[in-house]
C-alpha beads as a LAMMPS data file, in Angstrom:
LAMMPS data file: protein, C-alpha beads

221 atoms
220 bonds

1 atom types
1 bond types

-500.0 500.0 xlo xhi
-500.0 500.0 ylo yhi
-500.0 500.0 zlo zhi

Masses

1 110.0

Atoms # bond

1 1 1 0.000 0.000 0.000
2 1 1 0.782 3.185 -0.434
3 1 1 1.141 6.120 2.078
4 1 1 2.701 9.895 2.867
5 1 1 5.398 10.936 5.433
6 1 1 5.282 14.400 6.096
7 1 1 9.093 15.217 7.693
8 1 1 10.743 18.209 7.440
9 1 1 14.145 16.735 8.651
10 1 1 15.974 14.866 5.916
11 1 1 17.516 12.323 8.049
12 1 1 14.491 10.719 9.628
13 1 1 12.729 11.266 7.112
14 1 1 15.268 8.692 4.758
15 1 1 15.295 6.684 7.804
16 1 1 11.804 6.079 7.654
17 1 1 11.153 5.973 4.163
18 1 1 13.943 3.294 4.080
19 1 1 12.208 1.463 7.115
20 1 1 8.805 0.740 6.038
21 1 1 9.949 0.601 2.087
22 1 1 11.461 -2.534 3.183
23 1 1 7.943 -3.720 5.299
24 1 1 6.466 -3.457 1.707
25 1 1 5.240 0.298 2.243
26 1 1 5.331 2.485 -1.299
27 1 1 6.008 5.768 0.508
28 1 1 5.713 9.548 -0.937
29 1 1 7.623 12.040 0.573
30 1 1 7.152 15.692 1.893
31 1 1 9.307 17.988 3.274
32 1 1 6.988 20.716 3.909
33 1 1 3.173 21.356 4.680
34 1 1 2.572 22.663 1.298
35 1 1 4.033 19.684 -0.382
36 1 1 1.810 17.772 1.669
37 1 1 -1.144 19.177 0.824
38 1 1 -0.534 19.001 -3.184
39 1 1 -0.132 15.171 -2.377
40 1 1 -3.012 15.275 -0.430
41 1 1 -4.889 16.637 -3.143
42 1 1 -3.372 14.206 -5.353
43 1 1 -3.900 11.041 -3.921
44 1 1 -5.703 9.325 -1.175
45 1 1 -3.581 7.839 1.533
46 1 1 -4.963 4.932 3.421
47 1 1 -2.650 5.798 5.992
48 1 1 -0.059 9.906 6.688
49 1 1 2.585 10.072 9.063
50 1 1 2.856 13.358 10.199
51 1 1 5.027 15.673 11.625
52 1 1 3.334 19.012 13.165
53 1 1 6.777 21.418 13.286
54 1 1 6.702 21.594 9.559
55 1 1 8.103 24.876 7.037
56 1 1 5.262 27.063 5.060
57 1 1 2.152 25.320 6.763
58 1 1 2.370 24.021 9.845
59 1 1 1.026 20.291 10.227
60 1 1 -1.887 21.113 12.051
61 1 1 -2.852 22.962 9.349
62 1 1 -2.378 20.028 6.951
63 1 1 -4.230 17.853 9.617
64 1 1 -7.338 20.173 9.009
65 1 1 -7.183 20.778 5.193
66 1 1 -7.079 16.827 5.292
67 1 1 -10.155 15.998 7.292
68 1 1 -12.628 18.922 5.934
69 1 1 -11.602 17.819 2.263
70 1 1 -13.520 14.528 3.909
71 1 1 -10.377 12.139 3.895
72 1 1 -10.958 9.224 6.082
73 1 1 -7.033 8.429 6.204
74 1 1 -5.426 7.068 8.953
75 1 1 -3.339 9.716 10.838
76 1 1 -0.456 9.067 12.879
77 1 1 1.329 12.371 14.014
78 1 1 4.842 11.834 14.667
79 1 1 5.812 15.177 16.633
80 1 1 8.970 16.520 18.914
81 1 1 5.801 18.500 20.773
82 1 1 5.013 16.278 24.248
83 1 1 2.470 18.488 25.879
84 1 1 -0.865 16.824 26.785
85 1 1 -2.308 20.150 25.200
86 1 1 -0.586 19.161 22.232
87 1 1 -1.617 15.683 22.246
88 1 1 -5.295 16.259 23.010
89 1 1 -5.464 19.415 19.900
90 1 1 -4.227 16.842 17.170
91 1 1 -6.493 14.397 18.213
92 1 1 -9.164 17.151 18.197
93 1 1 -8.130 18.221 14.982
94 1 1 -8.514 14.732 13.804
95 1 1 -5.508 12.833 14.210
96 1 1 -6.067 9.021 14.873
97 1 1 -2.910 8.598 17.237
98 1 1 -0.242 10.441 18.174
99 1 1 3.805 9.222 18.839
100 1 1 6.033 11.439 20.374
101 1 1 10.083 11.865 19.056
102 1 1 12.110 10.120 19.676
103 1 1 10.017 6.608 19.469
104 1 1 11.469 3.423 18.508
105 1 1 10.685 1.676 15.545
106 1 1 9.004 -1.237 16.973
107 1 1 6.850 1.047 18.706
108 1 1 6.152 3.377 15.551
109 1 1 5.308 -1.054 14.106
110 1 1 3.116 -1.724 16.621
111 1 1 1.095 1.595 16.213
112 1 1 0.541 1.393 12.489
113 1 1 -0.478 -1.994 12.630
114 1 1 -3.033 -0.950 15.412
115 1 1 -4.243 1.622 13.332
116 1 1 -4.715 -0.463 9.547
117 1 1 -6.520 -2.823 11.633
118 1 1 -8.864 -0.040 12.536
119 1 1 -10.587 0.125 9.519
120 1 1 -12.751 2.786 9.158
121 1 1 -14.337 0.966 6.071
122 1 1 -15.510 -1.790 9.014
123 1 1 -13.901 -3.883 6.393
124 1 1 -13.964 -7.848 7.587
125 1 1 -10.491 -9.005 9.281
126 1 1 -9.796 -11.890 6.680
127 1 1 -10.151 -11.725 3.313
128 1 1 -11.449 -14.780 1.773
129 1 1 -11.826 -16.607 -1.582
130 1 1 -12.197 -19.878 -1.524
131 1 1 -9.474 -21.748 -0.268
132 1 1 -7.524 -18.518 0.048
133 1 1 -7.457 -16.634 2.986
134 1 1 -5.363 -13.497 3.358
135 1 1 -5.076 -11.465 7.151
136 1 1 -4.671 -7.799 6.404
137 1 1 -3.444 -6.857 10.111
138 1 1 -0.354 -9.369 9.632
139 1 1 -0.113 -9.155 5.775
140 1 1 -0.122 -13.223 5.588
141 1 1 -1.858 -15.035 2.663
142 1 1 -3.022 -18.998 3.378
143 1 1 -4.289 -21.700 1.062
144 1 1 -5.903 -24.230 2.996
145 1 1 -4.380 -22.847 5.912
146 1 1 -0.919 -23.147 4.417
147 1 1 0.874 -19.770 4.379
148 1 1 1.703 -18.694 0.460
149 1 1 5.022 -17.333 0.625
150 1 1 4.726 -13.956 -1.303
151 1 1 7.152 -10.976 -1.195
152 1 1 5.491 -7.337 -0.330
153 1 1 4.530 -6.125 -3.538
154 1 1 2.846 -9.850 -4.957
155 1 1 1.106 -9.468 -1.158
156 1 1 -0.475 -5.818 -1.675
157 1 1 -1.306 -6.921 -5.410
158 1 1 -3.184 -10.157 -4.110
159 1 1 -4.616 -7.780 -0.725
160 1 1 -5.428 -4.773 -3.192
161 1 1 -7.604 -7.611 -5.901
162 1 1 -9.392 -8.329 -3.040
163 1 1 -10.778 -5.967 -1.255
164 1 1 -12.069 -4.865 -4.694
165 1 1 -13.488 -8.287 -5.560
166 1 1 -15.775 -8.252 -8.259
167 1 1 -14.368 -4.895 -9.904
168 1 1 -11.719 -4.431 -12.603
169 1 1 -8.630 -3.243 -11.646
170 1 1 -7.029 -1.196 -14.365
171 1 1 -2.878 -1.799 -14.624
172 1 1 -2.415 2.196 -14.112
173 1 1 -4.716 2.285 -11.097
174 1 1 -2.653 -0.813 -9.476
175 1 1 0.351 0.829 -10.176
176 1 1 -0.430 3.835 -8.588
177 1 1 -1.342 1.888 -5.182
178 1 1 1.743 -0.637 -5.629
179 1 1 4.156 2.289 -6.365
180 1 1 5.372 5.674 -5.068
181 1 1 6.328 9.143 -6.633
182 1 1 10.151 8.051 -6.639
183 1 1 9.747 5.193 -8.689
184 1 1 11.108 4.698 -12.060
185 1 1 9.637 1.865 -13.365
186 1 1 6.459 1.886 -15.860
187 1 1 2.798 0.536 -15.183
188 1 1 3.951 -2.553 -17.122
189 1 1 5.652 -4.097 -13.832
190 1 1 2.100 -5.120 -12.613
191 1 1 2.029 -7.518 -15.707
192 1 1 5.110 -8.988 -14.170
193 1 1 3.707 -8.882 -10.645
194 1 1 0.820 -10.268 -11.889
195 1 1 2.162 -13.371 -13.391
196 1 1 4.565 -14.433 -10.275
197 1 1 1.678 -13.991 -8.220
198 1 1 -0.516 -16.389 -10.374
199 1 1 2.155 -18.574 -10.175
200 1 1 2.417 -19.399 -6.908
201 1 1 -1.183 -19.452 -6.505
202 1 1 -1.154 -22.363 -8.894
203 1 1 1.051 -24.442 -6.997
204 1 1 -1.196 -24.123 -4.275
205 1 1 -4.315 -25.283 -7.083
206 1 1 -5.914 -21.716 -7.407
207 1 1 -4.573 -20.948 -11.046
208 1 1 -8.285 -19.291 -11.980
209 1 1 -8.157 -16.927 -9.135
210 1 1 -7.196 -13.579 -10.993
211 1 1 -8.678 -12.997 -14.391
212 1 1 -7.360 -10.736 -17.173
213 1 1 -10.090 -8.318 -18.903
214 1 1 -7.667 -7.377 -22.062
215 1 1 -7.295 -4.097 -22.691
216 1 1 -9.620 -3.309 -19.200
217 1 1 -7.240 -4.741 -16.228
218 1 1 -7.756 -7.519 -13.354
219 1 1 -9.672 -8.938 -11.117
220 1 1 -10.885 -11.379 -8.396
221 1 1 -14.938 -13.162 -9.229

Bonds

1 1 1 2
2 1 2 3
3 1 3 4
4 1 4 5
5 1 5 6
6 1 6 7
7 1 7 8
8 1 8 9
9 1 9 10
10 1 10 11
11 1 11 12
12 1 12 13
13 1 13 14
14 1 14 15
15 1 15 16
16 1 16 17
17 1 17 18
18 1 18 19
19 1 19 20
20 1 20 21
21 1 21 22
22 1 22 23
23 1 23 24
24 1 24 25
25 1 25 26
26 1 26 27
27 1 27 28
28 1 28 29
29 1 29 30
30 1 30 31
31 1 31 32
32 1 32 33
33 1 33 34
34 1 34 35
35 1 35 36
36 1 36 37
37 1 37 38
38 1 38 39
39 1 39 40
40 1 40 41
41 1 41 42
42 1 42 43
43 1 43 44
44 1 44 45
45 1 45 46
46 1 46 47
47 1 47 48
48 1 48 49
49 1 49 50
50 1 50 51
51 1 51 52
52 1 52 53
53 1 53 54
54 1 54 55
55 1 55 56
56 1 56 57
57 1 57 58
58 1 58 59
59 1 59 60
60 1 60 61
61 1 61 62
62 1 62 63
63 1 63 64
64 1 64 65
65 1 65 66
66 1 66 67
67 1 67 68
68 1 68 69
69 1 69 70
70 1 70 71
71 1 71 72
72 1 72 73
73 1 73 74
74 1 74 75
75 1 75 76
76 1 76 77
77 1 77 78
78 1 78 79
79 1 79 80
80 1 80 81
81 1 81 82
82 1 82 83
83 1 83 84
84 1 84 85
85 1 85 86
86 1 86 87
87 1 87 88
88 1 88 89
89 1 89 90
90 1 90 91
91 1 91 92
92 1 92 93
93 1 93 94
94 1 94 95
95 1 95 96
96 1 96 97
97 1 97 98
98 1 98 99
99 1 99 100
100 1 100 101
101 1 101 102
102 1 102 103
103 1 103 104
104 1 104 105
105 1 105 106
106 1 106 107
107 1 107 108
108 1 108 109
109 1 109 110
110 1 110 111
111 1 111 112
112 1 112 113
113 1 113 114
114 1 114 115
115 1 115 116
116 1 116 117
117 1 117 118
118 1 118 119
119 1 119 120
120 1 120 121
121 1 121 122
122 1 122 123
123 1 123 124
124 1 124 125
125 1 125 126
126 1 126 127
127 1 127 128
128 1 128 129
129 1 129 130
130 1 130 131
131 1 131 132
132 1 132 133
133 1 133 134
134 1 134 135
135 1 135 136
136 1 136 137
137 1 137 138
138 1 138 139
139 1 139 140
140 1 140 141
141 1 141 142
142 1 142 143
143 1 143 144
144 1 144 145
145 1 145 146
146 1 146 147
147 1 147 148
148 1 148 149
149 1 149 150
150 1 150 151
151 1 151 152
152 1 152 153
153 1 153 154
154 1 154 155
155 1 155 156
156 1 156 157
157 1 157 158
158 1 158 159
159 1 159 160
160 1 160 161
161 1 161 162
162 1 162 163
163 1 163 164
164 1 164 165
165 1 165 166
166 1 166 167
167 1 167 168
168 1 168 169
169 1 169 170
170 1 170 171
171 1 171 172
172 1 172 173
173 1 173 174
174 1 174 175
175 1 175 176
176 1 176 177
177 1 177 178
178 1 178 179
179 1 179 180
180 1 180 181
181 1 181 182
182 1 182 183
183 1 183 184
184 1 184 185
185 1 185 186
186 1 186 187
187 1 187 188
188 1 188 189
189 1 189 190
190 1 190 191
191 1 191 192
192 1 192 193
193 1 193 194
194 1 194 195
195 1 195 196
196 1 196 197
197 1 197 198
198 1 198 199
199 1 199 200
200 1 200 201
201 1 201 202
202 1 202 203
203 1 203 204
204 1 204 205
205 1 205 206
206 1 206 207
207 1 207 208
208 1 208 209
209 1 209 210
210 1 210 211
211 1 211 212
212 1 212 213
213 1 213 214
214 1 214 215
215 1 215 216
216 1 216 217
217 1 217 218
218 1 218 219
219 1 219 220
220 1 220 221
């Protein structure tokens, strides 16, 4: 999936894009509040990580720009400011949780995870098709209760096809989820993804799963 760090300092900010790039996160980066807010106007986040000492508009100011254009993203404000006043005006703002600097990693883990498996969608835990059963909150995919051993991006593909199960996907729109700003490849790595994934879910006897609409995209019956 894909999501937006809003840092202003360069060295967490690489820190943390390296981090949860390697949990399978596609991550956009801003530096300042009004970068932010032409991503936010861009795209829409399942999940922001935001800092609130930002340059040009302050991250509280992002925070509200975010929620009264009606986003329902997951915030997590990531902030140097430990007051309980400051805690308690985020969270007013709209913030879903709120980690102050310095944190460590695991904790910063443990809070995203809390927070994806907060759906505001009231999405069901498992995803299910057939045999196949994947667990959003730990990113795991079974077939018959056997785990499927898939790296990140054949994961979010699989995760992506269904929860929209029953609708096209088109190969630009995957990409876009799959893949941040920073990324030089082209749309056509989803064929590529596409056919590993279907793959593996052949050895485990569910080669019909995905289905190719030519010139329209994918999708999961």
């Amino acid at each position: 999936m894909r999501l937006l760090l809003i840092e202003d300092s360069p060295t967490l900010r690489e820190r943390l894009r390296e981090w949860l790039a390697a949990r399978g996160w596609s991550v956009d980066e801003a530096a300042d509040g009004a970068a932010a807010l032409g991503y936010l106007d861009a795209y829409d986040y399942p999940l922001v990580l935001l800092d609130l000492g930002l340059p040009r508009v302050d991250g509280l100011d992002v925070l509200r720009h975010l929620r009264s254009a009606g986003s329902r993203a997951r915030v997590l404000v990531l902030s140097a400011r430990d007051q309980v006043a400051d805690r308690v005006e985020a969270l007013n703002r709209g913030a879903d949780d709120y980690l102050v600097k310095p944190f460590s990693f695991e904790e910063l883990a443990s809070r995203i995870l809390a927070l994806m498996r907060r759906s505001l969608d009231a999405a069901p835990p498992l995803l299910v098709a057939g045999a196949l059963e994947v667990d959003p909150a730990v990113r795991i995919a079974r077939v018959d209760g056997e785990p499927l051993a898939l790296t990140p991006k054949e994961y979010l593909l699989l995760e992506t096809l269904l929860r929209g199960r029953g609708r096209v996907h088109a190969r630009a729109a995957l990409f876009e989820s799959l893949y941040d700003a920073r990324s030089d490849a082209s749309d056509k790595v989803i064929e590529v993804l596409v056919s590993t994934l279907r793959a593996k879910l052949a050895r485990a006897g569910l080669s019909e799963l995905i289905e190719t609409r030519r010139g329209f995209g994918y999708l999961v019956r």
